[in-house]
C-alpha positions in Angstrom: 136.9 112.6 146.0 133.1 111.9 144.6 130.6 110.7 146.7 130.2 107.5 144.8 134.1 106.7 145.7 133.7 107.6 149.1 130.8 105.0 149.7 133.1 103.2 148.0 135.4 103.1 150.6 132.8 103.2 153.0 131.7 99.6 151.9 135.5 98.5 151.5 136.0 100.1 155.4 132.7 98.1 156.5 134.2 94.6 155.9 136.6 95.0 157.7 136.1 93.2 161.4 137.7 95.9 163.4 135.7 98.4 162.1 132.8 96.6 162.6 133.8 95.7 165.9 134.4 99.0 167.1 131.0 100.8 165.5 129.4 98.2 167.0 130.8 99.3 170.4 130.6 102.9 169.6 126.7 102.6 168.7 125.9 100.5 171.8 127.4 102.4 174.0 126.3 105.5 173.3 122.6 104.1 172.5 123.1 103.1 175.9 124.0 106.9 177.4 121.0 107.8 175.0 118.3 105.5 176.7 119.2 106.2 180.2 119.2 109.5 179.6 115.8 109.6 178.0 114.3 108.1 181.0 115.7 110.1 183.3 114.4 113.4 181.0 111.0 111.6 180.7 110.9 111.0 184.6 112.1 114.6 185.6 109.6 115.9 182.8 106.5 114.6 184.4 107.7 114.7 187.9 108.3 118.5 186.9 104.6 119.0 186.0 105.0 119.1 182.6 101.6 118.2 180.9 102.1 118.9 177.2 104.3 116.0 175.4 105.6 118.6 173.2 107.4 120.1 175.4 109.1 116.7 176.4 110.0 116.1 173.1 111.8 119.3 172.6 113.6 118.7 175.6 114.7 115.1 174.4 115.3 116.6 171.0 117.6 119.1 172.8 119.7 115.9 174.4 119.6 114.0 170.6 121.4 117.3 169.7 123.7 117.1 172.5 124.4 113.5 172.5 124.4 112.8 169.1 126.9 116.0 168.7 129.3 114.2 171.6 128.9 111.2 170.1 130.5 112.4 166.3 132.7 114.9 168.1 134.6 112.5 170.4 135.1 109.6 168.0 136.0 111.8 165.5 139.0 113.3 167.3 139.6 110.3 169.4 140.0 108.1 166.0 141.4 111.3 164.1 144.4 111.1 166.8 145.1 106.9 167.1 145.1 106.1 163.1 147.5 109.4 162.3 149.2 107.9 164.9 149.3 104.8 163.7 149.9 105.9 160.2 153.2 107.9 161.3 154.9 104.4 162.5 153.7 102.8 159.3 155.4 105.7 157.8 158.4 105.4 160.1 158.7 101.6 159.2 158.2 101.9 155.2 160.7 105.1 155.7 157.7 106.6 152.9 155.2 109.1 153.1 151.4 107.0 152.9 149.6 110.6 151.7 147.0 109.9 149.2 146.9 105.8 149.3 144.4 103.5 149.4 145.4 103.0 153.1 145.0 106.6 154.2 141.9 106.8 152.6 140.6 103.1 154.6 141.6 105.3 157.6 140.2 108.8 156.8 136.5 106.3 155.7 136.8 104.2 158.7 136.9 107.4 160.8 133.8 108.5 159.1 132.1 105.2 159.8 132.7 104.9 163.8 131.8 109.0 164.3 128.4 108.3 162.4 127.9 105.0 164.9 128.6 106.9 168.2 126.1 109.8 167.1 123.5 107.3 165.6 123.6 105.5 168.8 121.9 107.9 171.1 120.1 109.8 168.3 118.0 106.7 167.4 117.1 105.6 170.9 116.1 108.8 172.0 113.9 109.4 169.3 111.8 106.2 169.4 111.6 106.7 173.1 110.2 110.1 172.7 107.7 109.0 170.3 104.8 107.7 172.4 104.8 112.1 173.7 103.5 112.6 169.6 100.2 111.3 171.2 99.2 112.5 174.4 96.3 114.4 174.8 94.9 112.2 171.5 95.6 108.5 172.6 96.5 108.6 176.3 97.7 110.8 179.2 100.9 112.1 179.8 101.7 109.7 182.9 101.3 106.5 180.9 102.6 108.0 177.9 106.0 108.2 180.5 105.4 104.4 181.4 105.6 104.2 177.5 108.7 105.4 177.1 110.5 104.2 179.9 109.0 100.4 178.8 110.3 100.9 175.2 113.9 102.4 176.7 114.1 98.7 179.4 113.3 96.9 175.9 115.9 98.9 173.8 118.5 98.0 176.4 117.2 94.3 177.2 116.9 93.7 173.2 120.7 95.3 173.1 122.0 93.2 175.9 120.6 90.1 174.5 122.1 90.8 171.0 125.9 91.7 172.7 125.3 88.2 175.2 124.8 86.1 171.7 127.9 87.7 170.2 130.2 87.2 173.3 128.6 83.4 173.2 127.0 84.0 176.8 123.3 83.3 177.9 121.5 86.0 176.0 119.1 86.5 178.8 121.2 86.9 181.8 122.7 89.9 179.4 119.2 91.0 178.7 118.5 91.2 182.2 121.2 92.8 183.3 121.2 95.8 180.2 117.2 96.2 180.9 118.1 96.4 184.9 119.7 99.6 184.4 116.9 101.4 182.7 114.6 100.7 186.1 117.7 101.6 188.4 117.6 105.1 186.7 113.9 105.3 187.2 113.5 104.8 190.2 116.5 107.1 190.9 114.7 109.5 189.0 112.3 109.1 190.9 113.5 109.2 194.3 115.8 112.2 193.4 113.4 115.1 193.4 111.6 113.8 196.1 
């Protein structure tokens, strides 16, 4: 199959509302795992003694990697086993084999679509919240440059929960609140843990 058919698909795959529907889920939720992780790395980091934002940043990199990997892995299989599942009682009901149709293909792209939203998820978030370490030492310190990323991870999650309460039709910032809450509960956890 050529790559220009396979975006092909993609696109085709992409207007469809479950699929939508479920990368949505996929990305938020695993941007979720991504941001609360990154705080708690950022916190244990600094609490650790860690002075050179370098060396924070390769740790967060090391948690993209293993996130982001998680994130492609799981959804992959997990959406690998439901639609050849689903195809087989399609099969079962047409009493045909659905090799090499349109509609295998819809499932094989749709597959692709929902692994590359887990993994972008978490990838994304971590990466902008490891972004203000680029500058310490040149703009600021490490202990604000920590207060930087743990503000930009509450905003990720409030900004995320304000987009999900407009979609389900609730009060946007009541969601806001509630998704950015659990950015300063793993703070201060973080926090409180090592001490």
């Amino acid at each position: 199959m050529s790559v220009e058919s396979r975006l092909r698909g993609i696109r085709r795959v992409l207007a469809k509302d479950d699929v939508r529907a479920l990368s949505r889920r996929y990305f938020v939720a695993n941007g979720f795992d991504g941001t609360l992780t990154t705080i708690g790395v950022v916190v244990g980091a600094y609490l650790s003694g860690i002075t050179d934002g370098t060396i924070v940043i390769g740790i967060g990199l090391g948690a993209a990697v293993g996130l982001g990997t998680s994130g492609i892995w799981s959804v992959w299989e997990i959406e690998r086993a439901e639609t050849s599942r689903a195809k087989e009682h399609l099969e079962a009901a047409m009493l045909t084999s659905l090799d090499g149709t349109r509609l295998t293909r819809d499932l094989r792209n749709g597959q692709i679509v929902l692994a590359l939203a887990a993994a972008s998820g978490p990838v994304l978030a971590i990466l902008v919240m490891l972004s203000p370490f680029l500058f310490v030492g040149v703009v600021y310190e490490m202990f604000t440059a920590v207060l930087v990323s743990i503000a930009i991870g509450i905003l990720l999650l409030a900004t995320v929960g304000a987009y999900m309460g407009l979609i389900s039709r609730q009060r946007w910032y009541v969601a806001a609140v509630r998704m950015g809450l659990a950015g300063i509960v793993v703070a201060i956890i973080s926090i409180v843990l090592p001490g």
